[in-house]
N, C-alpha and C positions, 0 to 999 in steps of 0.2 A: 226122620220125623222129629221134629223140634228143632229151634232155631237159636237155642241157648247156648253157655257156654261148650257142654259135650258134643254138639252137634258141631257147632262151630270147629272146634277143636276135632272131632272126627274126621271133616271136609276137609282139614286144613293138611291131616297127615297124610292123606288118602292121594289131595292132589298133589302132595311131596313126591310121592312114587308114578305120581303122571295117571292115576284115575280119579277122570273126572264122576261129580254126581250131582243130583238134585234135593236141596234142601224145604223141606214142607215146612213152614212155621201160618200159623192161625193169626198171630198177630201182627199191626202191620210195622211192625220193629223186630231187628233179629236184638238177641241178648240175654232174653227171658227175665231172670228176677234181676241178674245183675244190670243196674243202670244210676247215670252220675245225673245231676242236678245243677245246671251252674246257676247262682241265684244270686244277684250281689254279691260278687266275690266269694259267693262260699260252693264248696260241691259237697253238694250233699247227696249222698247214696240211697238209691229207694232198696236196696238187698245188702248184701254182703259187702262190709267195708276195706277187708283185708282178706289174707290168706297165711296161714302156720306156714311158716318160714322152713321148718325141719324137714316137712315133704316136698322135693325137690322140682316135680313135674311142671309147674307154674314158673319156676325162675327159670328152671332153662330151656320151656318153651319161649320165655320173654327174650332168652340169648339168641335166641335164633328169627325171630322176629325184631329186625333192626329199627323198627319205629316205637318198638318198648325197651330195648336194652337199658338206654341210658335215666330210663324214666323209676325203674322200680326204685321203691324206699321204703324204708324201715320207720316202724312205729318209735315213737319217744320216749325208750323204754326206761330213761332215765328216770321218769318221771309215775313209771309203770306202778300201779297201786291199785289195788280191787279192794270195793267198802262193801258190808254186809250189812244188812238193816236187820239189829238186833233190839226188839222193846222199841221199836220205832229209832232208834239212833244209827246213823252210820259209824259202824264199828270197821278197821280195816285188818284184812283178813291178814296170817301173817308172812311174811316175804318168807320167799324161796322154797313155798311150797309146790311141787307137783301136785295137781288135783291135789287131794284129800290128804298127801300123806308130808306132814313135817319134814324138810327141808333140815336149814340148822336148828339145833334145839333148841335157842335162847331166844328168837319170835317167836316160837309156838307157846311157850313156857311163861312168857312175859304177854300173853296177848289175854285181853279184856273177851275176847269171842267164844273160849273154853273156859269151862268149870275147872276146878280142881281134881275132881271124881275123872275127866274127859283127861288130862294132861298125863294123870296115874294112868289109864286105858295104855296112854299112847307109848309109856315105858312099858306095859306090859308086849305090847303086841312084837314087841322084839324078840319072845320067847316062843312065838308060833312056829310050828313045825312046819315040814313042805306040805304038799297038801294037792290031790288032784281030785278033782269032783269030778262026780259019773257024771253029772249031766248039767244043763246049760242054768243058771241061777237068773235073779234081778241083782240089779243092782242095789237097789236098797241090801238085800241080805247082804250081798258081799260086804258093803261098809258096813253094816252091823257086825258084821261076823270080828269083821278086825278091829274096829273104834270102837262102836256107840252110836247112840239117836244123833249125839250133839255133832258129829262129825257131818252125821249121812244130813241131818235137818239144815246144816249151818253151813257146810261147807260144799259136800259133794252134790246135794238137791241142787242147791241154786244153780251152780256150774254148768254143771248136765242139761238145766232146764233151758241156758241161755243156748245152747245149741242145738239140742234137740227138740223145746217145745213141748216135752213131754214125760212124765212118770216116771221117776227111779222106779218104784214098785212094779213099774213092765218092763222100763228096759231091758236088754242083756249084758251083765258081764263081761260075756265073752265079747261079745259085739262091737261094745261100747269103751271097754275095758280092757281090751286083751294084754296091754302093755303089765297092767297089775297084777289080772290072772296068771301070767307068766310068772311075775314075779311070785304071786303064792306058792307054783307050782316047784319051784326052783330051791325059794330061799324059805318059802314058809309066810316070814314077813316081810310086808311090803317096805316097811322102814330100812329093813335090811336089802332089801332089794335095790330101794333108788340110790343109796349111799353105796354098790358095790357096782352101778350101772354110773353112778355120777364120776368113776375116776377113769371110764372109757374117755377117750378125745370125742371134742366134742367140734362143731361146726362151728361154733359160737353165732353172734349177732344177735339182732333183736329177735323176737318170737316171734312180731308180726309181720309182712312185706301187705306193700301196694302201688300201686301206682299213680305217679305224680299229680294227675290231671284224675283220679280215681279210676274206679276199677273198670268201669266202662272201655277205657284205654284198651282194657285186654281183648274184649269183646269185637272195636270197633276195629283191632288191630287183624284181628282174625280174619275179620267178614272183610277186609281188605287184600287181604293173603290170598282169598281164593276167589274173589270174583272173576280171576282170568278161567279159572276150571270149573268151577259151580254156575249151578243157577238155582235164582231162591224162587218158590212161589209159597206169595200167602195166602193160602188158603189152608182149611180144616180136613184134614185125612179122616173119611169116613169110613174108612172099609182097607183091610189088608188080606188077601187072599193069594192061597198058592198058587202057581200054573207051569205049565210045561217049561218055562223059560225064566222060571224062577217064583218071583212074587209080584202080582197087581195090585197096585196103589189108587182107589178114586178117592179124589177131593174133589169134589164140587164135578166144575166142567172139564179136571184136570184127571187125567187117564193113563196110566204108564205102567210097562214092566220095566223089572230091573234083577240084575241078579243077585244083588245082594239087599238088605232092606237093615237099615241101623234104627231101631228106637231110641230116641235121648229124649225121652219124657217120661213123667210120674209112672209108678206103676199100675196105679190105679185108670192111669188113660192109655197104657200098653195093653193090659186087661182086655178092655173095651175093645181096641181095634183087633186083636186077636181074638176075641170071641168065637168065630166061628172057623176059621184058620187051625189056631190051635187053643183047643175047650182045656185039653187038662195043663198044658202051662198058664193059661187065667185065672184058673181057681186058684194055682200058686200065688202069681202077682197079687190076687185081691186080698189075700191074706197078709199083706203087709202094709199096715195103718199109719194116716196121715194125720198130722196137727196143721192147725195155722196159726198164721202171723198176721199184725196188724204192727208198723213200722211210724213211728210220729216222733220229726225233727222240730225242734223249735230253736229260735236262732235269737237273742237277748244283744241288748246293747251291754259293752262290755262293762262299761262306765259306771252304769244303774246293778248290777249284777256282783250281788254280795256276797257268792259262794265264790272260795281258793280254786275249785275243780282242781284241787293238788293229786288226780289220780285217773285213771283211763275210766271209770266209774263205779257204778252199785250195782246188785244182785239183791234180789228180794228172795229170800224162801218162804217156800209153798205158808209156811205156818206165818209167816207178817204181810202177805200176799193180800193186796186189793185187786188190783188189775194190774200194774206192772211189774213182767219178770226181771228186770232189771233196765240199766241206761248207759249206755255210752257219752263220754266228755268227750265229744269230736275234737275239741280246741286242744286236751292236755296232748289226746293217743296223737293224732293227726294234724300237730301244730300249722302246715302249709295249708292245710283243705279253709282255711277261717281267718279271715283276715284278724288282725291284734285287737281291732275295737269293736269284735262280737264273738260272743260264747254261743255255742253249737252244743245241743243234748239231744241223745236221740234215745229215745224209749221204746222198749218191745212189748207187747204183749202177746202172747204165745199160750198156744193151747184150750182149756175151756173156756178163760176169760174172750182170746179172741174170738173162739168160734161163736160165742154171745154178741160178741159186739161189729159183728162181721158188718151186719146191717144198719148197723147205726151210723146217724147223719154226719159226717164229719163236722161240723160245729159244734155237736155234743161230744167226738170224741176227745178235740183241743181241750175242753172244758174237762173232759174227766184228766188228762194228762197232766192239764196244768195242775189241776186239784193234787194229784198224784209228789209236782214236783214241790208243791207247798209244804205239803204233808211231809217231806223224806227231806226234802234241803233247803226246807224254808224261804225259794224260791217266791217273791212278792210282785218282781215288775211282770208287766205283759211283756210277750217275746213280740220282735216286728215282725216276724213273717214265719212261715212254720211248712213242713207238707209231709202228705199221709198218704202211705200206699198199703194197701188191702192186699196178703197175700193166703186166698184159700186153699188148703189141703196141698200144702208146697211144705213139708216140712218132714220128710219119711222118717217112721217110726223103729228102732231096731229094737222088737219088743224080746221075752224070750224067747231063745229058740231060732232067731233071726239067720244065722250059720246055716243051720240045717233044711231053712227054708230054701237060701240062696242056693244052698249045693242039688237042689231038688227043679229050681228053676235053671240053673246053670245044664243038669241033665237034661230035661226037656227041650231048651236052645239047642243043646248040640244035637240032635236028632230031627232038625228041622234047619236043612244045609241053608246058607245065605241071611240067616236069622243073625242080628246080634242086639244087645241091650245093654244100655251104659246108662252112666245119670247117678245120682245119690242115695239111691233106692237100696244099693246092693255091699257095696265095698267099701264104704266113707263117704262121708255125708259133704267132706270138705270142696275147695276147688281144688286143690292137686288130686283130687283121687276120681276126680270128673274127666278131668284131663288125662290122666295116668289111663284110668279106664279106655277114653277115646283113642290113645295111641295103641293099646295092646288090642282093641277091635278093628283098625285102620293095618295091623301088622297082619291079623289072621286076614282078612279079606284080600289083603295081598298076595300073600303064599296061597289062598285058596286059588288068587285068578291065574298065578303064577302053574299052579299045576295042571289046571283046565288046559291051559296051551299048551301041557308036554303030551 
């Protein structure tokens, strides 16, 4: 169920091992949020523009599918810079930082974005002991604990917020953070921690990968891969119930058992079809909260366009925050996606803002946008051409507690043979861990079929 990248990517391993299946998607396009745009020479992304480079699952899915091998490419990291709207000014944030925590000391120390009182914090927190908490925090406290307001308002809010859409003061630590958690738990402080993790080998390369022709490539490369073993139907899955031979599937006029049943959608729409199925793993699912997104590219003659875009872009915190959480410079990160003689910005807004403006006309939304890019980059000409995709309750929340939620839904799956659930809801919000997800539910379903026949 769902016709996204997890699904995609389920079908695709499944019929690796020679089992075929049937893919349900509601829309009449497989891909879900990821999708490219060709628009006058430029692609422009309506979801996710790239993928972290460091989680492997995506690159060497791309190895193996020979009509992306040669296509992945690496963001322009030379050029790589994140600004901070601080007092309305783009301030840029300082190099070599991991999230939140100071990198070398002499950007951090020389950067206009910290106070004096925040720079002292940051020598103190060298002196933190190890540290294991009983139980699951936010993330706000965690950067309070170790920095200060100015870190968590300036640095770790924004960050968080371009990815999640949503609340340091809900997220989880553990969840969201576990790379740091560890490090408290280990070294105490985190400062000591990245610098004693920073002399491990490293993979190197850019942070970001994507593909040539955008990310859609990956999508379309998939749904390529298995149309000799799949079959898609679009239709809406109303009803998911057990039966003797496994689990019943109706969509519409569409009627099937199967023995195995993959969800690769929201949790809040696994919820739903398993309501009746199974009650006490949907009261689990409903309990993990969604944000939205509202996505608005605008495309400028390059000529007339008086901003350097010397950086991959801004980040607004919650406290300088109108409506946009920050903006992507498609032209600096993704030089190839935009021809030389036009500038590409793509703005987010995420969370309450969006869910306010979910319903609003898209000609008022251009107009708040543009406002937006006047306001922060002094942006004056009209863009030529521009597009907006609305994405509702697509953005899972790992609030506190989120670990313990999954390890509770993960129980209840296993207790319901043929059952699995993959998608961003549960383990990483990213694309490799969508993917990552979809191979380790394509491996168990295999050894399950594998034993049925002995």
């Amino acid at each position: 169920m769902g016709g996204g990248v997890s699904g995609l990517a389920a079908a695709y391993y499944l019929g690796r091992q020679g089992i075929s299946c049937t893919i349900f998607e509601k829309e009449n396009r497989l891909g879900g949020l990821i999708k490219t745009d060709l628009v006058q020479g430029c692609r422009l992304e309506a979801g996710p523009d790239s993928f972290i480079a460091a989680k492997p699952a995506v690159t060497e899915l791309a190895l193996e599918l020979d009509a992306l091998a040669k296509d992945v490419i690496e963001s322009n990291d030379e050029a790589r810079r994140v600004f901070i709207v601080r007092n309305g000014q783009l301030v840029p944030m300082p190099r070599g930082m991991p999230m939140m925590v100071p990198g070398p000391w002499r950007p951090a120390l020389r950067s206009s974005l910290l106070s004096a009182p925040t720079k002292l914090r940051l020598f103190a927190e060298q002196l933190s002991l190890p540290r294991k908490r009983a139980q699951d925090i936010s993330v706000g406290q965690f950067v309070r604990d170790h920095f200060g307001n100015e870190v968590l308002d300036y640095i770790a809010e924004p960050l968080l917020c371009g990815v999640y859409g949503g609340s340091s003061e809900h997220l989880s630590a553990a969840s969201v953070l576990p790379r740091f958690v560890g490090y408290e738990q280990k070294y105490g402080s985190l400062i000591r921690g990245v610098r004693a993790e920073a002399g491990k080998p490293s993979t190197g390369g850019a942070l970001f990968r994507s593909f040539r022709d955008g990310m859609q490539q990956l999508t379309d490369a998939l749904e390529l891969a298995i149309h000799t073993h799949s079959r898609v139907i679009h239709a809406e899955v109303t009803e998911i119930a057990r039966s003797d031979k496994g689990w019943r599937i109706e969509a519409g006029a569409h009627s099937l058992v199967a023995s195995h049943v993959v969800l690769a959608c929201p949790a809040h729409m696994c919820a739903k079809l398993l309501r009746n199925a199974a009650p006490e793993l949907m009261a689990h699912l409903v309990e993990i909260p969604y944000s939205s997104a509202i996505l608005v590219t605008l495309v400028f003659d390059r000529r007339q366009f008086n901003h350097p875009l010397d950086g991959f872009g801004f980040l607004v915190p919650e406290k300088e925050r109108r409506t946009l959480a920050a903006a992507t410079w498609i032209s600096t990160k993704f030089p190839t996606r935009v021809p030389p003689n036009l500038a590409a910005l793509r703005a987010f807004i995420v969370g309450v803002e969006a869910q306010e403006l979910m319903a609003e006309p898209e000609g008022s939304l251009l107009e708040t946008v543009k406002e937006e890019f006047r306001r922060i980059m002094a942006v004056q000409v009209a863009p030529l051409f521009s597009s907006i995709y609305k994405w509702p309750k697509s953005m899972p929340q790992y609030v506190v507690g989120h670990a313990g939620r999954v390890r509770k839904i993960r129980e209840q799956v296993a207790r319901l043979p043929g059952l699995e659930l993959i998608g961003n809801a549960y383990e990483g919000v990213g694309i490799p861990d969508c993917v990552r997800l979809a191979k380790e539910a394509a491996g168990r379903i295999l050894a399950a079929t594998r034993n049925s026949l002995c």
